[in-house]
C-alpha positions, -999 to +999 in steps of 0.1 A: -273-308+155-296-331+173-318-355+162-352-371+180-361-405+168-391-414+178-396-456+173-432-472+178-428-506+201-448-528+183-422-556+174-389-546+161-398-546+125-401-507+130-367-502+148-353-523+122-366-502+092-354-470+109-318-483+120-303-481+091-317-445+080-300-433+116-268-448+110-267-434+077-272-396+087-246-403+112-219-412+087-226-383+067-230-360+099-207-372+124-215-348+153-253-358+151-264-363+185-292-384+188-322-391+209-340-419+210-374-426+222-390-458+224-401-486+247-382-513+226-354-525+253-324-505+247-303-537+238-323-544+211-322-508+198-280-510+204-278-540+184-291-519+154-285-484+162-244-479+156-226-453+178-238-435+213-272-426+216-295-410+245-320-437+254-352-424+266-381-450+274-409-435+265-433-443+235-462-418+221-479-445+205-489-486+213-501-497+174-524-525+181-533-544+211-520-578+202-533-612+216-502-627+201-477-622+173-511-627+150-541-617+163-553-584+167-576-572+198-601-552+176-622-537+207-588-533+233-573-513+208-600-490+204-606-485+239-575-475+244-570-453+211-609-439+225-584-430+257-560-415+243-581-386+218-611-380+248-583-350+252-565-348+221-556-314+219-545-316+256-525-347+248-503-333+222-498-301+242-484-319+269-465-343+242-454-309+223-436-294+257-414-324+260-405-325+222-399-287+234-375-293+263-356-320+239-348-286+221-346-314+185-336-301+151-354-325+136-382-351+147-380-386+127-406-410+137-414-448+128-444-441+131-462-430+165-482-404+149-488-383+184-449-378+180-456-360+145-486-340+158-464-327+186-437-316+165-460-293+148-473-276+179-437-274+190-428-259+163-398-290+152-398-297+113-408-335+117-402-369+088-422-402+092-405-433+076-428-466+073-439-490+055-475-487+072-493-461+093-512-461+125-542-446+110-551-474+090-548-502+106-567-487+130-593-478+103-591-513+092-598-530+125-619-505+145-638-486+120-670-505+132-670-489+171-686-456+171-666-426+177-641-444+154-643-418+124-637-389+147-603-403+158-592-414+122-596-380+111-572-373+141-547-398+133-548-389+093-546-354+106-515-359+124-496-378+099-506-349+068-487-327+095-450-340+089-429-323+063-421-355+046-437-390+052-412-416+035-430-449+026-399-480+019-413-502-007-432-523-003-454-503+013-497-498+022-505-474-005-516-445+021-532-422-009-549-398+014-511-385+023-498-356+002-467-357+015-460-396+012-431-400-009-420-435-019-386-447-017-366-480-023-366-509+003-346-501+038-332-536+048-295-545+063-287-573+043-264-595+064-233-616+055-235-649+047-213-669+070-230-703+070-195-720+069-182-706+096-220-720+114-216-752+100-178-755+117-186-733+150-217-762+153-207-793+140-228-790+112-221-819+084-241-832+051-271-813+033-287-803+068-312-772+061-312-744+083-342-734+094-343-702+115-376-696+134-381-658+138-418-646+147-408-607+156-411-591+190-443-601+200-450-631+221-458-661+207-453-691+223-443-725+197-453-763+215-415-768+201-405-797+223-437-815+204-426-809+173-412-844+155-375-849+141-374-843+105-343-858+084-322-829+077-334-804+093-320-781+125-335-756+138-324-723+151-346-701+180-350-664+185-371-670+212-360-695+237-376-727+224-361-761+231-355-789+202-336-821+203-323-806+166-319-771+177-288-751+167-282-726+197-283-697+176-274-670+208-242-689+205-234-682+172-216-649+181-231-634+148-256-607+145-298-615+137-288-604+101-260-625+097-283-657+103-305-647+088-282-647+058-269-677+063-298-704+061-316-720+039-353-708+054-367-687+076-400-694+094-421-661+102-449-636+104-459-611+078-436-583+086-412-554+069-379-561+093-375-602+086-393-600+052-370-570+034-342-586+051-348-620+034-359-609-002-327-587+001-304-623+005-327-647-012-336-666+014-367-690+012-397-679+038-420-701+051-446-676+065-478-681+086-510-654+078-514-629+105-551-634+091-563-601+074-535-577+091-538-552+056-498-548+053-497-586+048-508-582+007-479-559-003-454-576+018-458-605+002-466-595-036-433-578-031-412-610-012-429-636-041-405-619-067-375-619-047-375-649-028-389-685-027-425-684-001-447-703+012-477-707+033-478-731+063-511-731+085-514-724+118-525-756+130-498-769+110-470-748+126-483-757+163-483-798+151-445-792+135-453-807+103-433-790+079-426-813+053-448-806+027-440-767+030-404-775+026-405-795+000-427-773-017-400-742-011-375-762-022-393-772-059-396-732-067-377-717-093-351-689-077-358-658-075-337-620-081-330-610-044-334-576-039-318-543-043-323-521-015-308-489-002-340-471+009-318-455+035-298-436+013-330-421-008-342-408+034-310-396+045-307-370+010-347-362+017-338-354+052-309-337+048-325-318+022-348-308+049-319-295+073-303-276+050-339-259+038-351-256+077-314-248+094-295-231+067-275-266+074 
């Protein structure tokens, strides 16, 4: 049996919500051979993706055109969305007869739309599985530009065409999809090893942890400006420098695993790092991605399970942190989260096999 997974490049928030619906269908179905497709480096997608895979870099969709890890380029994205549809129905031909050559069982995508669209012409039962979809947030940013309604209709289009579109809470509501089902949170929830970070670093005293993640975009942090706070050690995903840095690529433990074991993380709006931390509890010190319209039901959904707060953007590039801190610090505790989304996906899909294979 062989499976295509398609995996939209924009960040790692959508490799990380898919991960652990892949690994799942290969515990149950152990000679699964899977394709992946995706631009997102293949060590990345190794570090979450257990077993042997194909890597194939190649990625039907872009998302957004991003200034940096917050700021949208409204009119770039649309000129090159306005690019892609001038030929649509040439476009997913040409898409369709490499699905075709692939010769998948199944299509799962996260959540280049194009990839879903293709399947149907190729004839490949297909599953999307996110949080969020293409069409609106292009809707959202570019619905001004003219032309724009004609290529939301193809986008909506394209996603009504997969046999299942599986939304992880929390999720964008997506009510013009009749085939959105809505399933419990995906997020690997790492082990807490924050002794074993303490002793492998020399940690001593009430020192908080802060671990600065802003996802796979670029986004550069003045970090050597940043001022000394009391108590406080910091720990990069992105090669910063601080004299009270924690060199986290030496910790020999996974993302998830530090993750788990500080006190706070410092990040963007996003599924991967925000499902992961409401899963363990750990306080999030976010900054707005400034009207990006997952952001609401990311963070309705993260308020009850883990202490948050807001830090400004000119506050993040000055380093002061203090009054954020302290403010996370003062909160009540909250429930952290019960996942296992990817079990909910991996009966749906399976369901599907057996319905579409006589599996």
């Amino acid at each position: 049996m062989r499976l295509l997974v398609d995996i939209s490049p924009h960040g790692y928030g959508h490799l990380s919500q898919i991960a652990p619906v892949v690994n799942e269908l290969r515990r149950r179905l152990p000679s699964l051979e899977l394709l992946i497709r995706t631009t997102v480096p293949r060590k990345q997608v190794a570090s979450r993706v257990e077993g042997a895979f194909a890597y194939l870099e190649h990625a039907p969709d872009f998302g957004m055109e991003m200034a940096s890890a917050l700021e949208v380029r409204a009119e770039a994205s649309f000129r090159r969305y306005q690019a892609l549809h001038q030929d649509w129905d040439a476009v997913v031909a040409r898409e369709a007869r490499a699905v075709a050559r692939l010769a998948p069982d199944l299509l799962l995508g996260n959540v280049p739309y194009l990839s879903l669209a293709a399947a149907r012409a190729a004839g490949v039962p297909a599953v999307a599985l996110c949080s969020l979809n293409w069409a609106d947030i292009f809707w959202h940013y570019c619905r001004g530009f003219s032309g724009a309604d004609a290529i939301y209709a193809q986008m909506q289009e394209a996603y009504r065409s997969a046999e299942l579109f599986l939304q992880p809470r929390p999720h964008m509501p997506m009510g013009w999809l009749d085939n959105r089902r809505s399933i419990a949170p995906i997020a690997l929830r790492g082990q807490c090893r924050r002794e074993e970070l303490d002793a492998r670093f020399g940690l001593e005293g009430p020192e908080r942890l802060v671990l600065v993640a802003m996802g796979g975009m670029p986004f550069t942090l003045p970090t050597e400006r940043w001022p000394r706070l009391p108590g406080v050690r910091w720990l990069f995903t992105s090669g910063e420098r601080h004299p009270d840095e924690v060199p986290v690529s030496e910790s020999g433990m996974s993302f998830a695993d530090v993750l788990a074991s500080v006190d706070v993380v410092l990040t963007k709006p996003g599924y991967g790092t925000f499902a992961e931390a409401g899963a363990c509890g750990v306080d999030v010190l976010y900054v707005s991605r400034g009207g990006w319209p997952e952001e609401p039901y990311l963070l309705e959904w993260l308020r009850a399970h883990a202490r948050v707060a807001e830090l400004g953007r000119e506050r993040l590039l000055q380093g002061d942190f203090t009054g954020a801190l302290t403010t996370l610090a003062e909160m009540p505790r909250r429930r952290a989260a019960v996942a296992g989304g990817e079990h909910e996906a991996t009966e749906l899909i399976q369901g599907l096999l057996q319905k579409t294979l006589n599996y």
